[in-house]
N, C-alpha and C positions, 0 to 999 in steps of 0.2 A: 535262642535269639542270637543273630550275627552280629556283629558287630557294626556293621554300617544299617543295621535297624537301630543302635541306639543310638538315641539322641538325650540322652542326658549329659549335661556337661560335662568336660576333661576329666575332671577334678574328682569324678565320682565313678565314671567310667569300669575302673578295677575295682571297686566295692561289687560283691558280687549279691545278688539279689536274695531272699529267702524264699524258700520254696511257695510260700504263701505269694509274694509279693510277685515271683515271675509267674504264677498262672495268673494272676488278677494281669498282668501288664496281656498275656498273651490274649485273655478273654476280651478285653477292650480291643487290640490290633484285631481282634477277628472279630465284633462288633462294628468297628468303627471302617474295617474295610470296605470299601466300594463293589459290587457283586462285579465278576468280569461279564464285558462286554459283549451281546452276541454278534453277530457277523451284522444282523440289518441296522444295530444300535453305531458300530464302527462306521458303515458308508452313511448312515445319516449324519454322525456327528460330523462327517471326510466333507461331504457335500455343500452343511450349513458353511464348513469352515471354509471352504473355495469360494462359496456365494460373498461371504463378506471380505476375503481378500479383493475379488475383485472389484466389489465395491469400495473398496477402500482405494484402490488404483485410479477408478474413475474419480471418486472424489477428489484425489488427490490432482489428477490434470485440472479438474474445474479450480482448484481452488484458487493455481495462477492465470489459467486461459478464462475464469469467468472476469475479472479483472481488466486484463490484457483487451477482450472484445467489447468493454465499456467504454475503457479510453478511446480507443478506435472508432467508437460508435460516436462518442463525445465529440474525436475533432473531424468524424465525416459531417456532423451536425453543424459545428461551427464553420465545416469551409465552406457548405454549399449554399448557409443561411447568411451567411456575410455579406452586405451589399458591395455590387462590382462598382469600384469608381472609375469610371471612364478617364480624370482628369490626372489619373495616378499614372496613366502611361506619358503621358506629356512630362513626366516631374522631370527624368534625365536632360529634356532640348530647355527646361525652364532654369535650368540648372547653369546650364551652359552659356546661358542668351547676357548681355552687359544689363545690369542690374537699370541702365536708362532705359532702354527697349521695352521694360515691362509696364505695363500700364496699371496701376493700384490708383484704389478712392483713395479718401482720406483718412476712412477709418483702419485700412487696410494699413497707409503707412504710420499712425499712429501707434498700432500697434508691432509693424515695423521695428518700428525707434524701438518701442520698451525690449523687443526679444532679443534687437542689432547690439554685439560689443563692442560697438561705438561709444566710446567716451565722450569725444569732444561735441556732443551733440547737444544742443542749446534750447535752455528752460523755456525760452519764448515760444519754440516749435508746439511744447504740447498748448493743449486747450485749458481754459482758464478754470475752469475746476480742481484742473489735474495739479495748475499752475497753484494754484492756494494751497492743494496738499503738499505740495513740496515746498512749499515755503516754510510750513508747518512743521516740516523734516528736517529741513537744511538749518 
């Protein structure tokens, strides 16, 4: 037996076996050996092992690109399901236009006031519902 066949620890290594004990260790290594390989045994096992690297390559591209073409799927979903507001391209000329020029109900400027940071803007303007909550506050 060589030396890089033993595997018994350091420690024991230079103990040297009894003739009993190294045919019992050799009868086991030549039990417990594996028969060698024949040539068709080799390219099958050559082949299985190619088959699942490359499977394993492909996996690997899905596991970011299947990802990657959901979100893409997600916001082609949400841009073309989104409804178009017409009045959204007006927003920059309403933007620009003096805040008298625009024409709002009532309810419109009511809510106005509450969103405007406008401080000086007076209790009496809101409606009288609104006006007893705030009283309730203040």
């Amino acid at each position: 037996m060589s030396t890089h066949d033993d595997h018994r620890p350091e420690e024991t290594r230079d103990v040297a076996l009894s003739p009993d004990d190294a045919r019992f260790v050799a009868r086991m290594a030549e039990a417990f050996t594996p028969p060698e390989p024949t040539p068709a045994d080799r390219a099958r096992f050559r082949s299985r092992l190619d088959e699942r690297l490359v499977r394993s390559e492909r996996a690997r591209a899905w596991r970011w690109l299947a990802p990657a073409a959901l979100a893409l799927g997600a916001a082609l979903v949400v841009t073309l399901r989104a409804p178009v507001d017409e009045s959204s391209h007006d927003a920059p000329a309403l933007a620009a236009t003096p805040s008298d020029a625009i024409e709002t109900d009532p309810e419109q400027q009511i809510l106005l006031a509450f969103v405007s940071e406008d401080d000086s803007r007076d209790e009496d303007s809101l409606p009288e519902d609104y006006q007893a909550i705030a009283s309730l506050m203040y």
